[in-house]
C-alpha positions as CSV (number, residue, x, y, z in Angstrom):
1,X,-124.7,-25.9,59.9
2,X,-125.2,-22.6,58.2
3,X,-128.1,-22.6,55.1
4,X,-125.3,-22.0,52.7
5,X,-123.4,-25.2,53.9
6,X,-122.2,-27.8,51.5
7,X,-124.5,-30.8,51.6
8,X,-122.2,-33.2,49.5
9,X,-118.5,-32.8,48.4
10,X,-115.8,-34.0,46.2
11,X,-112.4,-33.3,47.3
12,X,-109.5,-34.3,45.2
13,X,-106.0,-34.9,46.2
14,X,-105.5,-37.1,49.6
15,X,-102.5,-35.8,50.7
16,X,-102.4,-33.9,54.1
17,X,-104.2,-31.0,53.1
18,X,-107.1,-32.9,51.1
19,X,-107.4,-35.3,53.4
20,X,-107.9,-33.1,56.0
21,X,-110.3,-30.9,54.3
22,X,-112.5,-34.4,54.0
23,X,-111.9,-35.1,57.8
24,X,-113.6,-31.9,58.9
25,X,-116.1,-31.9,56.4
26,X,-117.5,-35.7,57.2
27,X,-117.2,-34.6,60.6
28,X,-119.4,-31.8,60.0
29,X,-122.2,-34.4,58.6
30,X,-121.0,-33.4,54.8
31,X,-121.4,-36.2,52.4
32,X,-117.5,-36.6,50.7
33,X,-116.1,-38.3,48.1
34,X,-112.6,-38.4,47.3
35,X,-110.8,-39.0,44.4
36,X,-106.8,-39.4,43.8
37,X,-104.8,-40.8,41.2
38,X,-102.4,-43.1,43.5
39,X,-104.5,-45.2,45.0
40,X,-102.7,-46.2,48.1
41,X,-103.2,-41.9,49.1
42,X,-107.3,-42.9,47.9
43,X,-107.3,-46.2,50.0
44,X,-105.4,-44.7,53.0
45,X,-107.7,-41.4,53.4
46,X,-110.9,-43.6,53.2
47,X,-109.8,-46.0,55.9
48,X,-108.9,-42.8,58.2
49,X,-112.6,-42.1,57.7
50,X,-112.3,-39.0,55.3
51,X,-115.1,-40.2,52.7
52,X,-115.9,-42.4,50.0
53,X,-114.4,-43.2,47.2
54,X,-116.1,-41.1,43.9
55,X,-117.5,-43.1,41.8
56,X,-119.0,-42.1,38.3
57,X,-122.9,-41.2,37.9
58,X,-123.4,-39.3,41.4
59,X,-124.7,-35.7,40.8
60,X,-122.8,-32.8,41.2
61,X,-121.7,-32.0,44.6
62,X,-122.4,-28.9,46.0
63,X,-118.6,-28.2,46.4
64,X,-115.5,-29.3,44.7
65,X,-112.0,-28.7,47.1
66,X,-109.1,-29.1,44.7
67,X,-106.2,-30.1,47.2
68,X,-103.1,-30.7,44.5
69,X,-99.7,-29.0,44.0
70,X,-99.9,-25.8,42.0
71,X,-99.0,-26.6,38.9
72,X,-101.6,-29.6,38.5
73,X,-104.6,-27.0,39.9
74,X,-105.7,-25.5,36.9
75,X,-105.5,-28.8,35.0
76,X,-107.8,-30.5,37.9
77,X,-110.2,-27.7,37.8
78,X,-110.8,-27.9,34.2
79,X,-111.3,-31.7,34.1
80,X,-113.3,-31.4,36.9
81,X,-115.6,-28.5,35.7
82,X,-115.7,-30.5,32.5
83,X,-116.8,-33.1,34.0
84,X,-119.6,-31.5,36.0
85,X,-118.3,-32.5,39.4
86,X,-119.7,-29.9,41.2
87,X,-121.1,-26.3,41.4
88,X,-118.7,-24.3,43.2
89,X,-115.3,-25.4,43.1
90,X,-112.0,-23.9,45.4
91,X,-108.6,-25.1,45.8
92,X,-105.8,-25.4,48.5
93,X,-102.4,-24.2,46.9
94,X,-100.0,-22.5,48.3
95,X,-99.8,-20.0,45.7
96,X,-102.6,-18.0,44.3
97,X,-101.3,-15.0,41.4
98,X,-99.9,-17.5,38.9
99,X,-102.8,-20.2,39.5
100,X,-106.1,-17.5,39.7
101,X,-104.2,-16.3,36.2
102,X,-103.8,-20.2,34.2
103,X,-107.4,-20.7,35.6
104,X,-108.6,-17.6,33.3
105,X,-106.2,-18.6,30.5
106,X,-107.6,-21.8,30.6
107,X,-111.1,-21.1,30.2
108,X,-112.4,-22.4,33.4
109,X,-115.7,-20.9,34.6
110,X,-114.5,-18.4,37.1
111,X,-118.1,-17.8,38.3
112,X,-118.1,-21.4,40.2
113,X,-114.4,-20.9,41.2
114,X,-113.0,-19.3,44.4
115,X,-109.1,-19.7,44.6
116,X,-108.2,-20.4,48.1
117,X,-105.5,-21.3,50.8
118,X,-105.7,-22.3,54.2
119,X,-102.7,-21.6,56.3
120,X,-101.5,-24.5,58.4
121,X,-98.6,-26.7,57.3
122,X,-97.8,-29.0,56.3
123,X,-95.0,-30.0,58.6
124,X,-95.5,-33.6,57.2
125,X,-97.0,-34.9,54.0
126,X,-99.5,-38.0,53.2
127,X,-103.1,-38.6,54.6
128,X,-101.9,-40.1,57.9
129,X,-100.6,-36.8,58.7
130,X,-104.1,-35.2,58.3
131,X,-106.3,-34.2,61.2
132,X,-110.0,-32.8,61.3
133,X,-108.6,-30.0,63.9
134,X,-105.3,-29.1,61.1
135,X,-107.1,-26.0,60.1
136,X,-109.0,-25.0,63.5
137,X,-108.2,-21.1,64.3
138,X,-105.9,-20.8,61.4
139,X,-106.3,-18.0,58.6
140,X,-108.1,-19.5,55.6
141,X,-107.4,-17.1,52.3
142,X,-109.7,-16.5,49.8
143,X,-108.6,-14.6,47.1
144,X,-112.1,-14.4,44.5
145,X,-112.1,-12.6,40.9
146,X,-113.9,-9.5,40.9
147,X,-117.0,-11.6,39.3
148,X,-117.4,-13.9,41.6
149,X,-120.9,-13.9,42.6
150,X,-122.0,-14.2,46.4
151,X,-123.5,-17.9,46.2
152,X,-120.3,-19.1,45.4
153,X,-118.1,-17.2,47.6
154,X,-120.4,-18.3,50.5
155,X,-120.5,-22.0,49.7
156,X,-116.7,-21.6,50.0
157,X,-117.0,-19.4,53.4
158,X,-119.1,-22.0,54.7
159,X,-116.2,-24.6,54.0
160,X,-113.8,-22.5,55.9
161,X,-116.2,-22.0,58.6
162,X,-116.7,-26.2,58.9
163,X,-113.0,-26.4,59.0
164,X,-112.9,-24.0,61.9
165,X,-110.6,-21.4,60.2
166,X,-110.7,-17.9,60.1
167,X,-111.3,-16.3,56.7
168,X,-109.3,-13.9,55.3
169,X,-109.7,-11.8,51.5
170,X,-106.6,-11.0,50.0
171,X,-105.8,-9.8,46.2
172,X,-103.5,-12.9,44.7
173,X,-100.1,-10.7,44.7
174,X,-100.6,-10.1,47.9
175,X,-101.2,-13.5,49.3
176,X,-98.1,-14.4,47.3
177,X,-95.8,-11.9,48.9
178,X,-96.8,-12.2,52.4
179,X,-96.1,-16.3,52.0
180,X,-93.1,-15.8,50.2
181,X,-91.9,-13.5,53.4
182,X,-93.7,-16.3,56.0
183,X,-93.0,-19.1,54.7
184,X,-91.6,-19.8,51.4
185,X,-88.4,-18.0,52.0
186,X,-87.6,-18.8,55.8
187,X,-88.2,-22.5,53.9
188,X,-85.1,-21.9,52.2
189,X,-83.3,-20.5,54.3
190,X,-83.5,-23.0,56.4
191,X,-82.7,-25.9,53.9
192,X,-79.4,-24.0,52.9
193,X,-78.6,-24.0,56.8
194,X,-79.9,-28.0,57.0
195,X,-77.6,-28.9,54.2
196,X,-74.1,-27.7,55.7
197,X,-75.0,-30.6,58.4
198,X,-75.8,-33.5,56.3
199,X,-72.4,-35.0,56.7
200,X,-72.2,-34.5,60.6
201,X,-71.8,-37.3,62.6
202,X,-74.3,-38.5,65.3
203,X,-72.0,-37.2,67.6
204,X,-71.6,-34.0,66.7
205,X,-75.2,-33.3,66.2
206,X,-76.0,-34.1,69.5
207,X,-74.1,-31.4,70.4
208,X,-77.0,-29.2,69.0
209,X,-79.5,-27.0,70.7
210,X,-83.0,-26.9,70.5
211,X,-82.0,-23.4,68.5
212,X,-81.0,-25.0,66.0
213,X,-83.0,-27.9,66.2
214,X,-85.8,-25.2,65.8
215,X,-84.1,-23.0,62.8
216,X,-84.0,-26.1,60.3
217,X,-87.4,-27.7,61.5
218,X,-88.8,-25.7,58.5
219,X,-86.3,-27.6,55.8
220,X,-88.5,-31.5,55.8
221,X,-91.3,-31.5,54.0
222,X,-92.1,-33.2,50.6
223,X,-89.8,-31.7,48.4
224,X,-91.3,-32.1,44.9
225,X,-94.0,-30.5,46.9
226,X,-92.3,-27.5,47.9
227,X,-90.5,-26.9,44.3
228,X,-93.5,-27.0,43.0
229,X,-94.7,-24.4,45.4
230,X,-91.9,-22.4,45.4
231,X,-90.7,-22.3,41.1
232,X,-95.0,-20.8,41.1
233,X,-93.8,-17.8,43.6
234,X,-89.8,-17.6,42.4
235,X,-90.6,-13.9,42.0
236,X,-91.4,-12.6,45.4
237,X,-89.5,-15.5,47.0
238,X,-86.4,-14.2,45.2
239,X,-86.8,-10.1,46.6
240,X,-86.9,-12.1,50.1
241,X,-83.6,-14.0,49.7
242,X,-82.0,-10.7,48.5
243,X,-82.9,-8.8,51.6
244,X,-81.8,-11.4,53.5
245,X,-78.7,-11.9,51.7
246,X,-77.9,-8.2,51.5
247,X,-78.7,-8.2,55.8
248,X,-76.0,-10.8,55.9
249,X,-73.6,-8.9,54.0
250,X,-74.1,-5.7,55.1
251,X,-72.8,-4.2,58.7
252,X,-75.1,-5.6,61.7
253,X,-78.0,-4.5,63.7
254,X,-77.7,-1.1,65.6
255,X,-78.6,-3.4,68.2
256,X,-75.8,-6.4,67.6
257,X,-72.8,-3.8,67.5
258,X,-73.7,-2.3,70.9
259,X,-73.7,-5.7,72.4
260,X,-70.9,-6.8,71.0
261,X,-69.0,-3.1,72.0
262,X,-70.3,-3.9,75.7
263,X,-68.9,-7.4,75.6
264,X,-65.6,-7.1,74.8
265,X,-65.4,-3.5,77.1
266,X,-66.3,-5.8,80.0
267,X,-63.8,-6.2,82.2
């Protein structure tokens, strides 16, 4: 453990991602406590062995991991910095221009706060889906304030590092366009394809290949979760849907017309 590791940690939110965050960093001989509004997330994330429940009077941890939705970050991080939870404090969401921006708004003390995102998931939602291993080898974001001072920034480095993710700096506009082309838009895309199957029969469904099978994976998910994520990046997620709607309307690929020319010239 690096000099600049976290010692003790609060992480709040045991969903996947929270829960996961607490799996590495008990794993990694950090003290955590873990704090969640619906109990049953609380109860199930300390019986997978993720940490204790917080309970009032301990000091300050060292670090604080918000792992909400968007929209409830800032709210979190203010409580929580009113509170005196911690020192340095980061969060998980899955958007970063509209939440670094509320934080400011807000009044939180950006010199404890790092904004983050690490990049894995979730293909399934709730602590039993968690892992220590979720984020090992994955890109971790970070996407700091110009002030951010060095002690905080490498508190939260360490916390990447413990994970076993790979750190990555980006400005938040740009995090939020390369997620909106990655991930938040295929998302969509392939709900709208899901949906035109939801009165299939069994039969016909069976029919499918793994093609398919593959090119709607993307559509489950929590999906409160993922309107939350995606009405906090609606701007670049909707200059992805009208490329990809213009593609469809337009003539295709170079490439698609000389196949189809040789197909049907076939003999």
């Amino acid at each position: 453990m690096r000099a600049d590791s976290p010692r003790t940690a609060v992480v709040i939110g045991c969903g996947t991602t929270g829960t996961s965050v607490a799996l590495a960093l008990t794993a990694a001989g950090v003290d955590v406590t873990l704090i969640d509004e619906d109990r049953r997330a609380l109860d199930e994330a300390v019986a997978l062995g993720a940490g204790a429940a917080w309970t009032a009077g301990r000091p300050p941890a060292d670090l604080v991991v918000v792992a909400t939705p968007p929209s409830e970050v800032v709210d979190t991080l203010y409580s929580a910095q009113s509170r005196g939870l911690g020192h340095v404090y980061t969060d998980t969401a899955g958007t970063k221009e509209i939440v670094a921006a509320e934080a400011e708004l807000r009044g939180c003390d950006l010199k404890g706060y790092v904004p983050g995102h690490p990049l894995a998931g979730p293909d399934a939602h709730g602590p039993a889906a968690a892992g220590a291993g979720r984020f090992a080898g994955r890109p971790w974001v970070l996407c700091p304030y110009e002030t951010t001072p060095d002690w905080a920034l490498e508190t939260v480095a360490a916390l990447i590092e413990l994970c076993g993710a790979d750190r990555l700096d980006l400005a938040p506009h740009v995090h939020d366009r390369i997620v909106a082309e990655l991930s938040h838009g295929p998302h969509l895309v392939a709900a709208a394809l899901s949906t035109r199957f939801t009165d299939s029969s069994a039969a016909f469904l069976g029919l499918a290949e793994q093609g398919l099978r593959d090119a709607v994976r993307t559509a489950g998910g929590d999906p409160w979760l993922w309107s939350d994520v995606l009405a906090h990046n609606a701007g670049p997620v909707a200059d992805v849907l009208d490329r990809v709607a213009g593609q469809l309307a337009g003539p295709p690929p170079s490439c698609a017309r000389a196949t189809t020319r040789r197909r049907w010239s076939s003999p």
